[in-house]
N, C-alpha and C positions, 0 to 999 in steps of 0.2 A: 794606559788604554789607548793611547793615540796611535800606535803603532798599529792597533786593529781595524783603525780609521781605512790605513794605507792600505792594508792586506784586505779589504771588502772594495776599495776602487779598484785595484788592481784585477784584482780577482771580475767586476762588472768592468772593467774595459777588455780585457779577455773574453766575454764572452762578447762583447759586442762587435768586437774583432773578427771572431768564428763566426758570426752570423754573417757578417758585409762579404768575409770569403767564399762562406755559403751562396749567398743571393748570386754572387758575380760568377761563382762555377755553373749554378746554375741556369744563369743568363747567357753565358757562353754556349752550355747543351743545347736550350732551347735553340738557336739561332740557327742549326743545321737542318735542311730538308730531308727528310725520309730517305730520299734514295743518296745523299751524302752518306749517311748513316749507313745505309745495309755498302755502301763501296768500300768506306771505314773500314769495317765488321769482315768486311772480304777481303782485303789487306792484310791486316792482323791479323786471319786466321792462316795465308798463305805464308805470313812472315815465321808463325809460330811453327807450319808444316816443316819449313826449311830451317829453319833452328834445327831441329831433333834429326835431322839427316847428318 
C-alpha cells in the first residue's frame, strides 16, 4: 500500500503546481491597462485578417 502513498503526493503536488501556474497567468493578465488590451485585440485581429489573405 505504500505505493499509494506516492501516487496521492504526486497527484496533490500536481495540483498545486496548476494552481501557482494559474495564480501567475492570471497576475500577468491583470497587469495590462485597458487600452493595452483593446491595442492587443487590434493586432491579433489585423494579424489574423492577413493570415487568410
Amino acid at each position: 500500500m505504500r505505493w499509494w502513498k506516492w501516487i496521492g503526493l504526486a497527484g496533490l503536488a500536481g495540483v498545486a503546481a496548476t494552481g501557482v501556474v494559474t495564480v501567475r497567468d492570471e497576475r500577468k493578465r491583470r497587469a495590462y491597462t485597458p487600452d493595452e488590451i483593446r491595442t492587443r485585440l487590434h493586432d491579433r485581429a489585423a494579424q489574423a485578417r492577413d493570415r487568410r489573405r
